[in-house]
C-alpha positions as CSV (number, residue, x, y, z in Angstrom):
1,X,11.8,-15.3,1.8
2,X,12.9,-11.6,2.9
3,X,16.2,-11.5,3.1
4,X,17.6,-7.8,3.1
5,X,13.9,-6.5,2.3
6,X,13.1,-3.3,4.4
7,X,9.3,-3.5,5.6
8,X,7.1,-1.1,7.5
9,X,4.1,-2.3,9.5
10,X,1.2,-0.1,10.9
11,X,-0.8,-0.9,14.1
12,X,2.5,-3.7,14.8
13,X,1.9,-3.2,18.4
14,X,-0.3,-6.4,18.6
15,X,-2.8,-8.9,16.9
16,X,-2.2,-9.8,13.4
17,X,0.0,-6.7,13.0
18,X,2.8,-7.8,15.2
19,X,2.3,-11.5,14.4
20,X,2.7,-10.6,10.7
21,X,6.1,-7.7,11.6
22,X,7.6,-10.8,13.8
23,X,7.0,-13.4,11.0
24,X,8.5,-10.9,7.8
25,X,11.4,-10.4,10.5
26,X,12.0,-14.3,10.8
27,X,12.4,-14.4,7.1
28,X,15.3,-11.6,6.7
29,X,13.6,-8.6,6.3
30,X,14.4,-5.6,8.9
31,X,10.4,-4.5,10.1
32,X,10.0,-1.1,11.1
33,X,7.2,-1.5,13.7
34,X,4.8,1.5,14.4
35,X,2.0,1.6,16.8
36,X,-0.1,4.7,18.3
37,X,1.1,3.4,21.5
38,X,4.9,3.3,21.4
39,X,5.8,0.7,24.3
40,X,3.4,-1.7,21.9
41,X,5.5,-1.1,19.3
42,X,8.5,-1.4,21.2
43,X,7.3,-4.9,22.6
44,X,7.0,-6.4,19.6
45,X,10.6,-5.1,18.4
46,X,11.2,-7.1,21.3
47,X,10.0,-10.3,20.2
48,X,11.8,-9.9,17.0
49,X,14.8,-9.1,18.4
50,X,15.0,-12.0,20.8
51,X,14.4,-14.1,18.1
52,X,17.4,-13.0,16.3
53,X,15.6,-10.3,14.0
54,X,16.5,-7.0,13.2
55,X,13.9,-4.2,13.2
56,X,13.1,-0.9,14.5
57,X,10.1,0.6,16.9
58,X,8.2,3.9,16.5
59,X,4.8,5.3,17.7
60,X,2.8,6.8,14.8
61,X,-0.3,7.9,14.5
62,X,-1.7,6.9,11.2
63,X,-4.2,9.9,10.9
64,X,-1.4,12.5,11.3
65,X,-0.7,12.8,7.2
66,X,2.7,14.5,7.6
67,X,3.8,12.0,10.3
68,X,3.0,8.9,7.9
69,X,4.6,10.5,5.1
70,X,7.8,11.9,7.3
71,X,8.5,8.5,8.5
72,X,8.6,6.7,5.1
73,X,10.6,8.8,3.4
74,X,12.9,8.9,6.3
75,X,12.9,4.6,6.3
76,X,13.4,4.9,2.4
77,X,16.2,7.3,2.9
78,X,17.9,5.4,5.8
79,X,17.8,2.2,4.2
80,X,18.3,2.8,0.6
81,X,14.8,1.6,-0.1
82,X,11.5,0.0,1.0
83,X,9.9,-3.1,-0.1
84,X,7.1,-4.1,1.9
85,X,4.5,-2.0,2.8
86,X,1.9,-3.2,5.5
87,X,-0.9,-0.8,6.4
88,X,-3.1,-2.6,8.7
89,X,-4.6,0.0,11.2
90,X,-8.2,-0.2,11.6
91,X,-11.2,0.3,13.5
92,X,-14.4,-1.7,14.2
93,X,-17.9,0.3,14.8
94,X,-20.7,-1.6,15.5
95,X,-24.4,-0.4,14.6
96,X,-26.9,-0.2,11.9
97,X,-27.3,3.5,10.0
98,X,-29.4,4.8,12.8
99,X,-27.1,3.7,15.2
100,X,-23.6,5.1,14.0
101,X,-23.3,8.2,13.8
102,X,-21.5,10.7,10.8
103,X,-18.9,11.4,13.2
104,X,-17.9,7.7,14.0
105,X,-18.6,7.1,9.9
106,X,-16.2,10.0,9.6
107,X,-13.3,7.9,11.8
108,X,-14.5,4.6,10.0
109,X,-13.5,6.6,7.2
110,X,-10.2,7.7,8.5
111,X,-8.7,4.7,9.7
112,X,-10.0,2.0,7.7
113,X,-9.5,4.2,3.7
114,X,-7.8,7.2,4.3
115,X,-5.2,6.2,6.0
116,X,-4.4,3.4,4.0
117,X,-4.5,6.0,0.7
118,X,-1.9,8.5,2.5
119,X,0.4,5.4,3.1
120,X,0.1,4.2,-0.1
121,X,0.5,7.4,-2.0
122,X,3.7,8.5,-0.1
123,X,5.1,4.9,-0.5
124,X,4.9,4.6,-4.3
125,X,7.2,6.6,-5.8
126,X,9.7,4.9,-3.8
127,X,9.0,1.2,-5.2
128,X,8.9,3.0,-8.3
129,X,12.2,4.1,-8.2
130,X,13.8,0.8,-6.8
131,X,11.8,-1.1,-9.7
132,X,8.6,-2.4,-7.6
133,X,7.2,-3.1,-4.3
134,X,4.4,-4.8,-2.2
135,X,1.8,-2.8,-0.8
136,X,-0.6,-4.7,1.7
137,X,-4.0,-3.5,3.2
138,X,-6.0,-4.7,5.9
139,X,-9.0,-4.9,5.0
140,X,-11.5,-8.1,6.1
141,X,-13.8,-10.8,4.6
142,X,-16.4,-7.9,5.9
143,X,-15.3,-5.8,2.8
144,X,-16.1,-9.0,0.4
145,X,-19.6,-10.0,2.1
146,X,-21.9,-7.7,4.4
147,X,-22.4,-8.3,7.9
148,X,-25.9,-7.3,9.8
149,X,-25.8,-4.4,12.0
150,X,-22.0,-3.1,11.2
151,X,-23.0,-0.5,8.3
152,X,-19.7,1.4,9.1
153,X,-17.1,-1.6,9.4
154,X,-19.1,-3.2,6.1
155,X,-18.9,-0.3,4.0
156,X,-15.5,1.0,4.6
157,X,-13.6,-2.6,4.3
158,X,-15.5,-2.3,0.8
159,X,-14.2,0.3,0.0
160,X,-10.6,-0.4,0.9
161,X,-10.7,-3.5,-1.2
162,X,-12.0,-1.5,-4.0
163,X,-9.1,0.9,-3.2
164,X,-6.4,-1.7,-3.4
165,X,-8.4,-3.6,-6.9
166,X,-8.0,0.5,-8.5
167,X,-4.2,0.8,-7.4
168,X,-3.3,-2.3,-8.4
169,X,-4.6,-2.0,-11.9
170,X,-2.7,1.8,-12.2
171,X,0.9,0.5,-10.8
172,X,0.8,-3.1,-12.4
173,X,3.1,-1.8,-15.4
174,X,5.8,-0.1,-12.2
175,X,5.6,-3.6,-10.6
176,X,4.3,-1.6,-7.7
177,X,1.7,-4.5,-6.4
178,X,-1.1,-4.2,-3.9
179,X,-3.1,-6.7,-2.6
180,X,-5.9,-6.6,0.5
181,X,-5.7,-9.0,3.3
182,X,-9.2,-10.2,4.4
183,X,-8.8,-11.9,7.6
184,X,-12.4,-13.2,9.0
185,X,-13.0,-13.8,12.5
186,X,-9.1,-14.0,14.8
187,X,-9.6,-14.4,18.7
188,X,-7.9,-10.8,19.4
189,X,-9.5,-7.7,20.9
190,X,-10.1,-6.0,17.9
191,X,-14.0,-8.4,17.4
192,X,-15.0,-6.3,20.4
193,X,-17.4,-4.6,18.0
194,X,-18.8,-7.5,16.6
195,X,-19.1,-9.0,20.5
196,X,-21.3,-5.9,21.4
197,X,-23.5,-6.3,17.8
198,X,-24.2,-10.1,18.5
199,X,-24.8,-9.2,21.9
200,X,-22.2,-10.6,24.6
201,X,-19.2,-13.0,24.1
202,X,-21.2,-16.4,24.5
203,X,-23.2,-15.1,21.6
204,X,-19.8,-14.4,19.4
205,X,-18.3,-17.7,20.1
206,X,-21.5,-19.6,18.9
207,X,-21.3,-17.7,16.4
208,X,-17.7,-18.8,15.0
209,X,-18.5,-22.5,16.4
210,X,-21.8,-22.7,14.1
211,X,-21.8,-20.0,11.3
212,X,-17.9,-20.2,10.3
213,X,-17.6,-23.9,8.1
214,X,-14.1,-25.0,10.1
215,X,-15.9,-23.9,13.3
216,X,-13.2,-22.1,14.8
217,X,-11.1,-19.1,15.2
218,X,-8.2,-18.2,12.7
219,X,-5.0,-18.0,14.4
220,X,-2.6,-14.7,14.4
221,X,-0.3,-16.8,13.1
222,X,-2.3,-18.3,10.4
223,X,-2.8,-14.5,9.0
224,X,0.9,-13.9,9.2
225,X,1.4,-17.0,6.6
226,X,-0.7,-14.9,4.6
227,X,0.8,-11.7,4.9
228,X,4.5,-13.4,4.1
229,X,2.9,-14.8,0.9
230,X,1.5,-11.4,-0.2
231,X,4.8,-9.7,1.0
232,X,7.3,-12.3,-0.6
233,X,8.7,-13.1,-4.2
234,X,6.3,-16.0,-4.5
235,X,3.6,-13.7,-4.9
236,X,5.3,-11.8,-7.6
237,X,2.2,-12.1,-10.7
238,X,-0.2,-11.4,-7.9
239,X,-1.4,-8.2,-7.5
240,X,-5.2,-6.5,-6.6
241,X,-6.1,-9.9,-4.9
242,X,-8.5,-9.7,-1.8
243,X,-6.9,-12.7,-0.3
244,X,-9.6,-14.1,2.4
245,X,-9.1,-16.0,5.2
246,X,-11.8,-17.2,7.0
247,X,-12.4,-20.8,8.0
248,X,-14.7,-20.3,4.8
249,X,-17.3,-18.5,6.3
250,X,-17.4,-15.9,3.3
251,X,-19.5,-19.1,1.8
């Protein structure tokens, strides 16, 4: 599905990140796998590599603008191009308004928009001059439906889908497409915000076991099918889709 494709995946060093770099890798493309801890990133270059993939492994933090932007025009440049675009960095924050404070709304903010706008920006005008591109943003089913007590994580997945919606409409005619992945609930690490909100992990699993319709956890795996569909030719006349996938709990 990727053969000779050049991607770039943020936050690769685990989760649905490296589970999506490894899957693009296992269809042809060579992944360029970035993490803010390096030996995550180099772990998962690992996995691709045993598996007969070709890649490479960087650390990067995503809130450094010049680093982001350094690092892919230095992929473009190396490779001739860059055709997949994966920003999925993110942070969870649990609390109502009265619990969050503007400073951990500010780093909401950061990683879960702003960083996904400085990736995009820098990454356009080389699609543009190859003749098109996918752009894909984390976002969650949290940014198509509102979650109690997780003002910060609600509101800026929101925003990101609107984000990707507003891109996609501006770079439709550059075949530039950008669509937002909306993973719900995916047995990693990351739900340990929405462990503390629904007090303890007893309380979370119940949670997915009653509230979610398919009463169970998505799969890393099952994301990366979805991030290969959205990165991939056979996605070609889509573009500002928020593509959900939650056991239909959205619902």
């Amino acid at each position: 599905m990727l053969k000779d494709r050049v991607a770039l995946v943020t936050a690769a060093g685990s989760g649905i990140g490296r589970a999506g770099a490894v899957a693009m890798a296992r269809e042809g493309a060579f992944v360029v796998v970035t993490d803010l801890r390096e030996e995550l990133a180099a772990e998962t270059l690992a996995e691709i590599e045993a598996a007969g993939g070709r890649g490479m492994a960087q650390g990067l933090d995503v809130r450094d603008d010049a680093a982001v932007e350094g690092l892919i025009d230095r992929v473009a440049k190396d490779h001739g191009r860059l055709d997949v675009l994966h920003s999925h960095a993110g942070i969870q924050i649990e609390g109502r308004a009265e619990d969050v404070t503007p400073a951990q709304m500010d780093s909401s903010w950061a990683l879960n928009v702003r960083a996904h706008f400085v990736a995009s920006r820098a990454v356009i005008p080389h699609m543009r001059a190859q003749g098109g591109g996918s752009v894909i943003i984390t976002a969650s089913n949290s940014g198509c439906q509102y979650d109690r007590g997780m003002v910060s994580y609600a509101t800026t997945k929101h925003a990101a889908v609107a984000m990707v919606k507003q891109m996609a409409v501006d770079y439709a005619r550059e075949r530039v497409r950008f669509n937002a992945l909306c993973p719900g609930f995916v047995d990693t690490p990351f739900n340990l915000g929405f462990e503390k909100q629904m007090g303890g992990r007893a309380a979370l699993e119940s949670y997915v076991a009653d509230t979610i319709p398919m009463g169970r956890w998505a799969s890393v795996e099952e994301i990366a099918e979805g991030i290969l569909y959205l990165a991939s030719d056979r996605s070609a006349f889509v573009t500002g889709l928020a593509l959900v996938i939650d056991g239909g709990e959205i619902l």
